[in-house]
Backbone of each chain as ProteinMPNN parsed JSONL, in Angstrom:
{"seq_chain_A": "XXXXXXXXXXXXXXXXXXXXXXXXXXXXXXXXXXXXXXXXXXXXXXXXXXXXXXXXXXXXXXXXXXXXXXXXXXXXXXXXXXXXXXXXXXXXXXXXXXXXXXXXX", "coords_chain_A": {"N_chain_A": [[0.835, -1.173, 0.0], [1.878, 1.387, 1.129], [3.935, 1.713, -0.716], [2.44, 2.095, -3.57], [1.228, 4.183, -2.475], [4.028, 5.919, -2.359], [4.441, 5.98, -5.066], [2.505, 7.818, -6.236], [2.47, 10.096, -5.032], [5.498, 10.764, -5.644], [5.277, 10.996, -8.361], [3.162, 12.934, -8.345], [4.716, 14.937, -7.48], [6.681, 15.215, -9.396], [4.811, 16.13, -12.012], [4.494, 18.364, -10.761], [6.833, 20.162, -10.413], [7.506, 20.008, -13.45], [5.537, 21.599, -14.33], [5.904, 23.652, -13.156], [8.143, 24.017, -14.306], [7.443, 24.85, -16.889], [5.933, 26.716, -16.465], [7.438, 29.161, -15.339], [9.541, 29.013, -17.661], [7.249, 29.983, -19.534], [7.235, 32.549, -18.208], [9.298, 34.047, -19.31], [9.707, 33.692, -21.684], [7.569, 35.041, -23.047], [5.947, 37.474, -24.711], [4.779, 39.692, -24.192], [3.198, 41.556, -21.123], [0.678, 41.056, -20.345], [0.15, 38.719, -20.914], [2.389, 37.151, -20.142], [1.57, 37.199, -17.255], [-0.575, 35.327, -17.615], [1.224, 32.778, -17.862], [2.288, 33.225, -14.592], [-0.006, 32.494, -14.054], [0.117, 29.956, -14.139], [1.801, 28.78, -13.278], [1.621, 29.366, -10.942], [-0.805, 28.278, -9.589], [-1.423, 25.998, -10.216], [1.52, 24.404, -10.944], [2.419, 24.512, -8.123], [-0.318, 23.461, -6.557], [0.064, 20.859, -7.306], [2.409, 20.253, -6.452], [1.976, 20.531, -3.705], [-0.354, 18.832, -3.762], [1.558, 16.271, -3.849], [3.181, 16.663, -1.351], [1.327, 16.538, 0.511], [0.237, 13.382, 0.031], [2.828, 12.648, 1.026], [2.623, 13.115, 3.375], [0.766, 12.005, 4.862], [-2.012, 10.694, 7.321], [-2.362, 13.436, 9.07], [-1.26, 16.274, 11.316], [0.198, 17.259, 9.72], [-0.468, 17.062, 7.025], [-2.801, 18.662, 7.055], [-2.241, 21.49, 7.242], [-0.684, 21.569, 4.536], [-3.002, 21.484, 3.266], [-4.298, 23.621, 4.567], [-2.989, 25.607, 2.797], [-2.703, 25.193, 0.498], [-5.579, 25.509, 0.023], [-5.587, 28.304, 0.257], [-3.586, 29.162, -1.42], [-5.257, 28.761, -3.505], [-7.25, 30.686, -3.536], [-6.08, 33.122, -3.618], [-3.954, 32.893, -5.209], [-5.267, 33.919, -8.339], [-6.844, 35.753, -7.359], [-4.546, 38.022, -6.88], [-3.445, 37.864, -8.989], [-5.333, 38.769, -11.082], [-5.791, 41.26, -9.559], [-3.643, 42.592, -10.268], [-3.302, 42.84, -12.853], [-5.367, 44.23, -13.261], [-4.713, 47.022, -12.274], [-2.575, 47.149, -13.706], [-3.529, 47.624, -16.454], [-5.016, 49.784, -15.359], [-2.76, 51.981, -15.203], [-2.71, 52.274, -17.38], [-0.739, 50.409, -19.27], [-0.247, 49.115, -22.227], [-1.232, 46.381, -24.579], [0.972, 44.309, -26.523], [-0.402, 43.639, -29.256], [-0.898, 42.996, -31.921], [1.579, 40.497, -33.039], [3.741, 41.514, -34.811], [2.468, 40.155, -37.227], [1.088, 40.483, -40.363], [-2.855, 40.131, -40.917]], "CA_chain_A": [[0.0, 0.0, 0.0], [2.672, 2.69, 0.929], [4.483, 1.471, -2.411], [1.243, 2.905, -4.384], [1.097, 6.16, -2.038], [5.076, 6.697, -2.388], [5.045, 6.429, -6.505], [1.874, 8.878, -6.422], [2.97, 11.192, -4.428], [6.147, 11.427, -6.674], [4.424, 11.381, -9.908], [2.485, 14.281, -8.243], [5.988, 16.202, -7.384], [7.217, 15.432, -10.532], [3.935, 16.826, -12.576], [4.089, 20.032, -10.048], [7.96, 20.169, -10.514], [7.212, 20.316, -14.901], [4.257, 22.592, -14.018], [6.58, 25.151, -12.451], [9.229, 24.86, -15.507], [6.64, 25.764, -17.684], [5.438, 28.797, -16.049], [8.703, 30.063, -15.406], [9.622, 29.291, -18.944], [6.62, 31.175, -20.047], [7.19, 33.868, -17.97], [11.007, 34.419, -19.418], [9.761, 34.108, -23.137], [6.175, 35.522, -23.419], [6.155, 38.732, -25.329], [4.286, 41.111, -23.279], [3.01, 41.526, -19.808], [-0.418, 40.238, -20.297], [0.722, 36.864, -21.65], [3.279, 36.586, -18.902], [0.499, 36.828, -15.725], [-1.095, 33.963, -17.793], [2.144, 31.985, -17.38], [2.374, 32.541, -13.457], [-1.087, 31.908, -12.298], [-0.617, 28.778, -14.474], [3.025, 28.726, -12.645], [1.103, 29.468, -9.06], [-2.369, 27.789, -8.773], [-1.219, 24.25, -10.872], [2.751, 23.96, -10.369], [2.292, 24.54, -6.758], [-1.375, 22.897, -6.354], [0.485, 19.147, -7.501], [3.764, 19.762, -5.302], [1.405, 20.564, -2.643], [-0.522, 17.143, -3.424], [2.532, 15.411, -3.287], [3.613, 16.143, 0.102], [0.235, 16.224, 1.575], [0.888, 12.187, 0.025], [4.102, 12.068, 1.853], [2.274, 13.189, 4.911], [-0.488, 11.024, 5.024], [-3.247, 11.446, 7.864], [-1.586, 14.022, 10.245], [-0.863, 17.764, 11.073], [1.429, 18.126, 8.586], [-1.39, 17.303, 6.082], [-4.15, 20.265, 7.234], [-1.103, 22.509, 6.889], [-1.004, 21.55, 3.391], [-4.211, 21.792, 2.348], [-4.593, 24.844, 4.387], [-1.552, 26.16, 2.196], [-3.709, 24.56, -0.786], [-6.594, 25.994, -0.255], [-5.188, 29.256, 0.552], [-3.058, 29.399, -3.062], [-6.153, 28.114, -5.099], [-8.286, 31.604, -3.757], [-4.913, 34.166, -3.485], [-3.199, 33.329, -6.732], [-5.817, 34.227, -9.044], [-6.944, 37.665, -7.041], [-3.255, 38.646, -7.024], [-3.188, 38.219, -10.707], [-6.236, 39.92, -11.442], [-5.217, 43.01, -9.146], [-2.186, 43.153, -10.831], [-4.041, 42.923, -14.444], [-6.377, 45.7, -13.043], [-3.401, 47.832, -11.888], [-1.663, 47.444, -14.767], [-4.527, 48.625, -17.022], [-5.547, 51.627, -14.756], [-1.567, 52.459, -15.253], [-1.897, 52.935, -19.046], [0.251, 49.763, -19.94], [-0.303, 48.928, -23.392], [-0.45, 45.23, -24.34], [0.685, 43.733, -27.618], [-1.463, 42.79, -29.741], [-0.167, 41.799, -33.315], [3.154, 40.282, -32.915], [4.253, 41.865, -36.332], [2.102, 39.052, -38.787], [-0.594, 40.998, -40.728], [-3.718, 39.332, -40.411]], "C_chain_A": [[0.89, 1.25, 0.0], [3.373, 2.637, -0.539], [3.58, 2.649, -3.543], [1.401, 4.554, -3.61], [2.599, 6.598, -2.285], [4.707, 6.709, -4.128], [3.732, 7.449, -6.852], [2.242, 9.73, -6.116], [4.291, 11.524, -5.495], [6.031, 11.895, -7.836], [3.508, 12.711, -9.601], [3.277, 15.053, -7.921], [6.515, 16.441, -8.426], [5.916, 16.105, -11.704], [4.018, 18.004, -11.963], [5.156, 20.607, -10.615], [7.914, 20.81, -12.564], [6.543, 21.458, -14.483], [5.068, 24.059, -14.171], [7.333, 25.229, -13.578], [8.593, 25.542, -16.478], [6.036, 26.667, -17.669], [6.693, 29.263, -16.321], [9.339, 30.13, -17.369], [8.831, 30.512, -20.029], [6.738, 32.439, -19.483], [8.447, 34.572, -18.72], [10.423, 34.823, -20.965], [8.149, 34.614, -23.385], [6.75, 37.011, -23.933], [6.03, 39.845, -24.513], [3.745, 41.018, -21.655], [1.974, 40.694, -19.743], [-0.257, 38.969, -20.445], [1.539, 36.526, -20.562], [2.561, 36.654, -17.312], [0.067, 35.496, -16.196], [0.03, 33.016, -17.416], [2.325, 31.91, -15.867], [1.522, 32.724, -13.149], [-0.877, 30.467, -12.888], [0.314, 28.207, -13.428], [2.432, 28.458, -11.083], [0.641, 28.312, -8.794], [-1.403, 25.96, -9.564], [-0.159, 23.791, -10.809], [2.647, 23.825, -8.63], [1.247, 23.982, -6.187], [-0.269, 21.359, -6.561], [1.556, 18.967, -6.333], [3.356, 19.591, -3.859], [0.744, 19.251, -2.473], [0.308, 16.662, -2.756], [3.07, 15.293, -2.098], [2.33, 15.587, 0.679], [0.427, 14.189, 1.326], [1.796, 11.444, 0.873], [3.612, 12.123, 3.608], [1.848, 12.244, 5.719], [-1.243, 11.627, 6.012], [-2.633, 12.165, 9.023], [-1.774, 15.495, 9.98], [-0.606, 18.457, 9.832], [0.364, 18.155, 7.208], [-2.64, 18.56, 6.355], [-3.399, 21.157, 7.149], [-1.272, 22.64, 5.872], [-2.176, 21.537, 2.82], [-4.801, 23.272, 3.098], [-3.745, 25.817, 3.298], [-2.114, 26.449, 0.677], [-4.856, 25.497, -0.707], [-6.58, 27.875, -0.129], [-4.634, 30.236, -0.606], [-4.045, 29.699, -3.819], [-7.083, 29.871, -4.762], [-6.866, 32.825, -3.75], [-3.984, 34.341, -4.863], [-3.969, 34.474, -7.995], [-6.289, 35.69, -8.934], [-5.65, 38.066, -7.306], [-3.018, 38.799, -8.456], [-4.346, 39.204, -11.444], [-6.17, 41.111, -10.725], [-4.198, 43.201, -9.629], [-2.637, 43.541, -12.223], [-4.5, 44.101, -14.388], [-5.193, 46.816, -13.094], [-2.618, 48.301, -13.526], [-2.894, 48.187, -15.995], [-5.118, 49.699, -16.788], [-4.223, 52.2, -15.16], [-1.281, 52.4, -16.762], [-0.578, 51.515, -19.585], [-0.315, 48.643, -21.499], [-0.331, 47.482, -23.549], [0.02, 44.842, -26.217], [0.475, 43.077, -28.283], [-1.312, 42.19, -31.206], [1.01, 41.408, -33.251], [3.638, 40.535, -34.79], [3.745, 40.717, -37.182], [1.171, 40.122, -39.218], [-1.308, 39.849, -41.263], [-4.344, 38.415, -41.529]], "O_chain_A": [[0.782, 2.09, -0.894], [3.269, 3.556, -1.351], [3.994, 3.668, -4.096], [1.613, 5.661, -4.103], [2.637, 7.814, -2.468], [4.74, 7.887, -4.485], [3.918, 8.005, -7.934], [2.495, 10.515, -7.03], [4.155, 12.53, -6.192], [6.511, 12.924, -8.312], [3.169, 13.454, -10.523], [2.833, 16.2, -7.952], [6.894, 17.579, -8.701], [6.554, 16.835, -12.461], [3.565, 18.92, -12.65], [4.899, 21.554, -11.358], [8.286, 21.95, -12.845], [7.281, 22.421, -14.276], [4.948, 25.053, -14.888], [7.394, 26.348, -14.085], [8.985, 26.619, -16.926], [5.612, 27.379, -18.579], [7.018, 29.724, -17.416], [9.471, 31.138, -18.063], [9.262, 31.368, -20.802], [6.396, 33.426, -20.135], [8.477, 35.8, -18.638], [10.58, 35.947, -21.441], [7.785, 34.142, -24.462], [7.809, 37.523, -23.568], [6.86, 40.699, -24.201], [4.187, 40.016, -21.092], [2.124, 39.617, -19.167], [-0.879, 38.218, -19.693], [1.29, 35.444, -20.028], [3.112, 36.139, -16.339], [0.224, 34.53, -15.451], [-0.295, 32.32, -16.454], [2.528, 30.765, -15.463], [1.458, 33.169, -12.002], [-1.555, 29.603, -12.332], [-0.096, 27.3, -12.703], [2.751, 27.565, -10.3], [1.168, 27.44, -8.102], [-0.925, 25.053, -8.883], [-0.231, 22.581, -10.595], [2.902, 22.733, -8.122], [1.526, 23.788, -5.003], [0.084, 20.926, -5.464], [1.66, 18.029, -5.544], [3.924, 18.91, -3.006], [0.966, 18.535, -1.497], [0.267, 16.487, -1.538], [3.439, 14.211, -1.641], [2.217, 14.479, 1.203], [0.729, 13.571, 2.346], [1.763, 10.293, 1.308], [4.005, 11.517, 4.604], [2.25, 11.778, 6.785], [-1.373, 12.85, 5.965], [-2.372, 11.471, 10.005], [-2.229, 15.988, 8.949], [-0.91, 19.485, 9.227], [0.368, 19.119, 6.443], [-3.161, 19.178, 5.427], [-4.088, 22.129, 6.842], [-1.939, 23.63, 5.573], [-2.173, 21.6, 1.59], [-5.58, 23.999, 2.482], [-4.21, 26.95, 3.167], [-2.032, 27.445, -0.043], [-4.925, 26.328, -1.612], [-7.557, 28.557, -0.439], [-4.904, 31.418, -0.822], [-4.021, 30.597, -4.661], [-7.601, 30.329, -5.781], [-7.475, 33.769, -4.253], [-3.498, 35.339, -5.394], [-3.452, 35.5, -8.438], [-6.255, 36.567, -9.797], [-5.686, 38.687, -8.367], [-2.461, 39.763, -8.982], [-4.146, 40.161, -12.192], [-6.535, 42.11, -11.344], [-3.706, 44.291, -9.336], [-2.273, 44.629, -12.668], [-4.224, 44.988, -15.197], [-4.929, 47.373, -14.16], [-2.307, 49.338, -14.112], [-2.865, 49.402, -16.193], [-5.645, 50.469, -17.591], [-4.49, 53.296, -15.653], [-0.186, 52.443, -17.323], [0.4, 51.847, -20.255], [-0.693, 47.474, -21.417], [0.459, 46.934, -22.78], [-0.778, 45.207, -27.079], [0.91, 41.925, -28.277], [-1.601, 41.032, -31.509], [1.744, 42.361, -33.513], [3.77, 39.693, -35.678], [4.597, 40.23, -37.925], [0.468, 40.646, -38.354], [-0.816, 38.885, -41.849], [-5.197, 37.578, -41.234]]}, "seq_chain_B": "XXXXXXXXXXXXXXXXXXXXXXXXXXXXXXXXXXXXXXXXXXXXXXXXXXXXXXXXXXXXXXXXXXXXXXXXXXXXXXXXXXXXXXXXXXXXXXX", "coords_chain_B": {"N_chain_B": [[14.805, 12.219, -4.498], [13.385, 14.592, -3.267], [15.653, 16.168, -3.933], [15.056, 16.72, -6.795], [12.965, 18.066, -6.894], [13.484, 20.479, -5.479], [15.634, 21.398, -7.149], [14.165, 22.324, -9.402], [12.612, 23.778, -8.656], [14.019, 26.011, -7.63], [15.591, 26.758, -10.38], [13.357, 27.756, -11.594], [12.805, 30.0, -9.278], [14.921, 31.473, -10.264], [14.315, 32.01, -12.934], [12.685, 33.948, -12.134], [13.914, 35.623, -10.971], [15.417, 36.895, -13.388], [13.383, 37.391, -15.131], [12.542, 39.648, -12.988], [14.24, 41.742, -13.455], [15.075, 41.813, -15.67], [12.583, 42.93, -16.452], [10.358, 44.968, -18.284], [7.841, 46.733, -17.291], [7.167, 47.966, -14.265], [5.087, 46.314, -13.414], [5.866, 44.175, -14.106], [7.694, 43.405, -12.544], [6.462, 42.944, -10.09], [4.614, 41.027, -10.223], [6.821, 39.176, -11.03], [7.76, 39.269, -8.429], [5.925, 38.229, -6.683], [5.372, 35.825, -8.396], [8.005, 34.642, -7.299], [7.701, 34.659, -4.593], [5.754, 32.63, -4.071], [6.941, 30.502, -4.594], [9.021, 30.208, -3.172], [7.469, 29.564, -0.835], [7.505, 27.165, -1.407], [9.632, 25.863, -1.685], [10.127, 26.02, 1.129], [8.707, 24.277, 2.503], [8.987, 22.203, 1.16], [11.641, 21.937, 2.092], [11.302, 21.285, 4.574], [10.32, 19.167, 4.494], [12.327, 17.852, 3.615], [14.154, 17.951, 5.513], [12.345, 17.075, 8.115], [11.352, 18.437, 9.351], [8.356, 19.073, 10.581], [7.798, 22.001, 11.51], [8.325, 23.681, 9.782], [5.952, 24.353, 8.412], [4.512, 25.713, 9.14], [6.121, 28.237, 8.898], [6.005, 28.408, 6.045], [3.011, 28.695, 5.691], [2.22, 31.095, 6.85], [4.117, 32.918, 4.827], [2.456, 32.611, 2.591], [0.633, 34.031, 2.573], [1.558, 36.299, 3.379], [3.043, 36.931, 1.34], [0.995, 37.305, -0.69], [-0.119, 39.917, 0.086], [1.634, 41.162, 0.488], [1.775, 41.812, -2.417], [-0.189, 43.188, -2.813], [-0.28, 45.571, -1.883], [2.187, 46.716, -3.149], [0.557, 47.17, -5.366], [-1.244, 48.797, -4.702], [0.503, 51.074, -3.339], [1.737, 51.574, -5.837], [-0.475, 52.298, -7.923], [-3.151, 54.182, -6.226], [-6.23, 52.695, -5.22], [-6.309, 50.878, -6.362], [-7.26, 47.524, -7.812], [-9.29, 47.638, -6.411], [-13.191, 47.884, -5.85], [-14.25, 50.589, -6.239], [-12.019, 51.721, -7.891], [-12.674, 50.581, -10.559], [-15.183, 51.773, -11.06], [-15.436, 54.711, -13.233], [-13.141, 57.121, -14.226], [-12.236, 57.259, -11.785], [-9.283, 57.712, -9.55], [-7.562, 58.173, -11.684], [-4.305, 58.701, -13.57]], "CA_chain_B": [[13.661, 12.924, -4.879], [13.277, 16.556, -3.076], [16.313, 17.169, -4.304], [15.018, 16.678, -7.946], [12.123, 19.075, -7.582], [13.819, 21.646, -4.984], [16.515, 22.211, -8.527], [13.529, 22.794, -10.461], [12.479, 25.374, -7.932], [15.482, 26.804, -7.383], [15.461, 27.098, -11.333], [12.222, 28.586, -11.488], [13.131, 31.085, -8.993], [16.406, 32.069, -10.688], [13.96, 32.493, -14.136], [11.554, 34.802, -11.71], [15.053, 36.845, -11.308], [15.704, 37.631, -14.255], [12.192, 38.501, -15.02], [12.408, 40.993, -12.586], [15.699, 42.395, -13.536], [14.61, 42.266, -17.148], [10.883, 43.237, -16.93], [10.7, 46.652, -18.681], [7.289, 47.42, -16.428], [6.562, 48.16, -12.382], [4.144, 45.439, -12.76], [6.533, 42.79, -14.719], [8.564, 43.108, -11.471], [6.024, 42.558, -9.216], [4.831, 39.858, -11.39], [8.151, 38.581, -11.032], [8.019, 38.932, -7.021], [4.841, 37.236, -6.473], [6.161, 34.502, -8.593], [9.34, 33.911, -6.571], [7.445, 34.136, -3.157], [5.251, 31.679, -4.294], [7.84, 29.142, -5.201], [9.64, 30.081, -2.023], [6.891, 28.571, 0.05], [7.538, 25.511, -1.664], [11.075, 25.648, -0.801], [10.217, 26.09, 2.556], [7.803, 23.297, 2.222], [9.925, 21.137, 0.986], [13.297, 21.817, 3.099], [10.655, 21.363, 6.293], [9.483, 17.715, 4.451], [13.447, 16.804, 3.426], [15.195, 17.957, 7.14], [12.067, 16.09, 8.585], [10.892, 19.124, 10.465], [7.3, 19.907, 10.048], [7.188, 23.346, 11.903], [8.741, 25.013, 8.704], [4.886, 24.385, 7.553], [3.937, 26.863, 9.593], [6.664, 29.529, 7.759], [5.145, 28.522, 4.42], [1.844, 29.226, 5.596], [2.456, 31.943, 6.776], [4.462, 33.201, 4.172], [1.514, 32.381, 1.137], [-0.503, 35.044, 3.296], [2.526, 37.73, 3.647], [3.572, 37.199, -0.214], [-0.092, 37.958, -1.444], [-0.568, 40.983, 0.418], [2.598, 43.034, 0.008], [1.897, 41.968, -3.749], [-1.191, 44.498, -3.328], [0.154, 46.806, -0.946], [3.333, 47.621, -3.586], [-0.294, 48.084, -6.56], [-1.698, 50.097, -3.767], [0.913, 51.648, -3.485], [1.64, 52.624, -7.159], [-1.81, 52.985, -8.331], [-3.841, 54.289, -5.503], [-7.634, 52.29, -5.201], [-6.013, 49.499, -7.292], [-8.009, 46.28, -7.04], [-11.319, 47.672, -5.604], [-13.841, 48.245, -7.291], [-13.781, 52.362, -5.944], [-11.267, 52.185, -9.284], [-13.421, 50.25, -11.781], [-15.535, 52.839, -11.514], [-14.938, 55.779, -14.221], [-12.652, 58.544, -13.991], [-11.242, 57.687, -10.145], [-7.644, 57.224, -9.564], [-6.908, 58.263, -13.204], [-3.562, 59.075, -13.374]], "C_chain_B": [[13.081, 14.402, -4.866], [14.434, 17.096, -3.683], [15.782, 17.533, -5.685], [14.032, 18.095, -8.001], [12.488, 20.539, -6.645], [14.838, 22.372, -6.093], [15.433, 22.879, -8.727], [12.701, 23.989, -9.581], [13.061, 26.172, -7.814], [15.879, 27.357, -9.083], [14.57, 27.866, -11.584], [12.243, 30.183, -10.908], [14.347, 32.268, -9.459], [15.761, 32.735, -12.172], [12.996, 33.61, -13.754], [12.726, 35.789, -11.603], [15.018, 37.286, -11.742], [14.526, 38.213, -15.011], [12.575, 39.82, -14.691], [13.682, 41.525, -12.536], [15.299, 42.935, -14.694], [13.513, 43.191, -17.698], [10.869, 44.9, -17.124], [9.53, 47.647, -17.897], [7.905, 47.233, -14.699], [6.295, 46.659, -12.641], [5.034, 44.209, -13.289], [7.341, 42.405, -12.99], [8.042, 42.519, -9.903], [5.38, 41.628, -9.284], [5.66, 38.752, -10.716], [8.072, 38.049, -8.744], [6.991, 38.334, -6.622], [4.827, 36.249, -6.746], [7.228, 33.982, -7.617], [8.655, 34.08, -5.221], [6.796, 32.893, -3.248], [5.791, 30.472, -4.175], [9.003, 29.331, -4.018], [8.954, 29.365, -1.02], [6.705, 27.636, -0.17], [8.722, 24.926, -1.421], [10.99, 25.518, 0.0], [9.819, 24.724, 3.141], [8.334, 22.168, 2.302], [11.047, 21.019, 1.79], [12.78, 21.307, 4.934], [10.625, 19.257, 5.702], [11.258, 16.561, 4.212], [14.567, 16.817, 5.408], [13.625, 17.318, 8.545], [11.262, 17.257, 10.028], [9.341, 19.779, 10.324], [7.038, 21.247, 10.869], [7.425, 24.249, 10.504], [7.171, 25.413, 8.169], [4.398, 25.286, 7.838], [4.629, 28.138, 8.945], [6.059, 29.53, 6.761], [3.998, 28.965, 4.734], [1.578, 30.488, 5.813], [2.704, 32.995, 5.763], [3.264, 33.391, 3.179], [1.026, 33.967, 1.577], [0.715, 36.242, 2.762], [2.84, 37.916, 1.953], [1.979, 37.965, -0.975], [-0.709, 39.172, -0.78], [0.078, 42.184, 0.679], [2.312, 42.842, -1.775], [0.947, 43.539, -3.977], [-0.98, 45.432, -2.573], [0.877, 47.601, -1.645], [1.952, 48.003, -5.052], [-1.112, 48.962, -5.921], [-0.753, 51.193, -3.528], [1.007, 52.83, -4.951], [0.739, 53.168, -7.586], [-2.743, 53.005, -6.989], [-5.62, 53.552, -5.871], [-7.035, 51.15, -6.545], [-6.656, 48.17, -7.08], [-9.481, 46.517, -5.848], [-11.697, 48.407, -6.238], [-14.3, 49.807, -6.956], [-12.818, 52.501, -7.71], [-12.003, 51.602, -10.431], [-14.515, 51.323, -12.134], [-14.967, 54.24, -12.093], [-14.701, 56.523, -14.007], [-12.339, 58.679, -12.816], [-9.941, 57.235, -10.429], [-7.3, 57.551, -11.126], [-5.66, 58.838, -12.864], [-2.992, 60.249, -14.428]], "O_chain_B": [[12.591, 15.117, -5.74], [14.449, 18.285, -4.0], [15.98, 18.718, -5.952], [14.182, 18.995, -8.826], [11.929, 21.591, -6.952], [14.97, 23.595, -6.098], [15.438, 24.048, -8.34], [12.269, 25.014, -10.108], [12.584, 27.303, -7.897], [16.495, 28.423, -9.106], [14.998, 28.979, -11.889], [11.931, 31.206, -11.516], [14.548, 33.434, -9.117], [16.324, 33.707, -12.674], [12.455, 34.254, -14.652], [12.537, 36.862, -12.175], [14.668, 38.42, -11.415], [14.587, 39.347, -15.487], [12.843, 40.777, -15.417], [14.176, 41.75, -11.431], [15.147, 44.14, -14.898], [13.418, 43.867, -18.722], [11.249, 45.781, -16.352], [9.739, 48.848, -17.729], [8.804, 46.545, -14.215], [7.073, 45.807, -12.21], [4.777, 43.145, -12.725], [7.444, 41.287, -12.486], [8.663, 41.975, -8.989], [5.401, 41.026, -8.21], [5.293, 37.768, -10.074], [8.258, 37.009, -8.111], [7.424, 37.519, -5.808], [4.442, 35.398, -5.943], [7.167, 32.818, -7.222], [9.291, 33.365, -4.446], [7.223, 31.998, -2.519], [5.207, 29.492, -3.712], [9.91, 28.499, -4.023], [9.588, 28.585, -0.31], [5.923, 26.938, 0.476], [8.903, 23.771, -1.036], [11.808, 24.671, 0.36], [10.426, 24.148, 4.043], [8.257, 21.31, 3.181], [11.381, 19.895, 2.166], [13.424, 21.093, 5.961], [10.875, 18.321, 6.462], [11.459, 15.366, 4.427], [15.261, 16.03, 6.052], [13.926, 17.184, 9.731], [10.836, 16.972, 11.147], [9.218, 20.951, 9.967], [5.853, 21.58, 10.85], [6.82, 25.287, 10.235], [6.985, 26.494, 7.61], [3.751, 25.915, 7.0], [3.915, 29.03, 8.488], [5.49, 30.56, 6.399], [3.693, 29.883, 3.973], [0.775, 31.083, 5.094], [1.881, 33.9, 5.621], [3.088, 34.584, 2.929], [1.127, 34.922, 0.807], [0.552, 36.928, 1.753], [2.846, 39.035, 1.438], [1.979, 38.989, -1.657], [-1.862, 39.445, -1.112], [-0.239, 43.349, 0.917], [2.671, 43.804, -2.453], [1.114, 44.497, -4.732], [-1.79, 46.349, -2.711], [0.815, 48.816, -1.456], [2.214, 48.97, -5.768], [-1.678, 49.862, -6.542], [-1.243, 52.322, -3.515], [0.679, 53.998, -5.157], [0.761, 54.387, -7.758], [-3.127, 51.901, -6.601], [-6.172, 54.011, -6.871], [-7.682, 50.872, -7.555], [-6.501, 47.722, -5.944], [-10.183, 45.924, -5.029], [-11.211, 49.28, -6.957], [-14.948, 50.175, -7.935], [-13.099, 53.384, -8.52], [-11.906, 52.298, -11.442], [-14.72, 51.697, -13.289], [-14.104, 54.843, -11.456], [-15.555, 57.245, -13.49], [-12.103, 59.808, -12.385], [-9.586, 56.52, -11.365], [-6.503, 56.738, -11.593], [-5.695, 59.543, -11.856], [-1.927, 60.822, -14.197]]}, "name": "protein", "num_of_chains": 2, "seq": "XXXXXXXXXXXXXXXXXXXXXXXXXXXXXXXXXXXXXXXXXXXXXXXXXXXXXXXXXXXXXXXXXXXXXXXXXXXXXXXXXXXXXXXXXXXXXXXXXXXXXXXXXXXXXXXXXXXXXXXXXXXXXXXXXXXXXXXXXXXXXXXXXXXXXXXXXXXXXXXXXXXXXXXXXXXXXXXXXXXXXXXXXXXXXXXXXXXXXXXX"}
């Protein structure tokens, strides 16, 4: 039985672990600002939602697991406002986004 | 195993760097710092689950809280009434 909960739990660090390269990736090469919030809430709420599985996995039924899912449940409503006040922000502040990457249409 | 995915954090955070070194706005940078707290309370997370100590859980939790509320303190700051809806309505806070 632990056999099954240890190779989930890794397969859910290692999916969080990808998760996160591919935000960060997108955040490094996205063009403009707008496009790069999409990369870290995907970076926040879903790289960090799996790694968070995975321990809560490693935990099993204890403390250390209501930690993590307070942690969890805490991310899943804080990422997404933080990105949309920043979106807002940035559009009350006049920042331009762009919108044809030089193809005409 | 932690070590495999504390690299790829530790990578992550090193690509939220240069973000915010690079990022030609305010907001790319704060962007940038909301990303790397984020992925710090998984460091924390993790260094509490590999040295076997679960109080660190309590820093991370902590932390999630403290990272998402200087994020809006530094767009409160810049843009005054940022993120409430006092600014969605027309013609306040215009700058």
């Amino acid at each position: 039985m632990d056999m099954v909960l240890a190779v989930l739990s890794w397969s859910c660090l290692l999916g969080g672990a990808i998760f996160l390269l591919i935000g960060a990736l997108g955040v490094l090469r996205f063009p403009d600002f707008y496009t790069r919030l999409h990369a870290v809430s995907v970076c926040d709420t879903l790289g960090a939602g799996l790694v968070l599985a995975g321990l809560m996995l490693q935990g099993g039924f204890s403390l250390v697991t209501v930690k993590l899912l307070l942690m969890f449940y805490f991310m899943m409503f804080t990422g997404p406002t933080a990105v949309h006040a920043l979106a807002q922000a940035a559009m009350q502040g006049k920042l331009q986004a762009v919108v044809d990457e030089h193809e005409p249409e | 195993m932690f070590i495999a995915v504390s690299s790829v954090i530790l990578i992550a955070i090193a690509v939220g760097l240069v973000r915010a070194i690079r990022g030609p706005s305010l907001y790319d940078r704060v962007l940038a710092a909301n990303m790397i707290g984020t992925l710090t309370v998984l460091m924390v997370a993790i260094l509490g689950f590999m040295t076997g100590r679960p109080e660190f859980l309590d820093i991370a939790l902590v932390y999630v809280l403290i990272s998402f509320v200087s994020t809006l303190a530094v767009l409160r700051v810049h843009n005054p009434g940022a993120g409430t809806t006092a600014s969605s309505v027309k013609g306040s806070g215009e700058q």
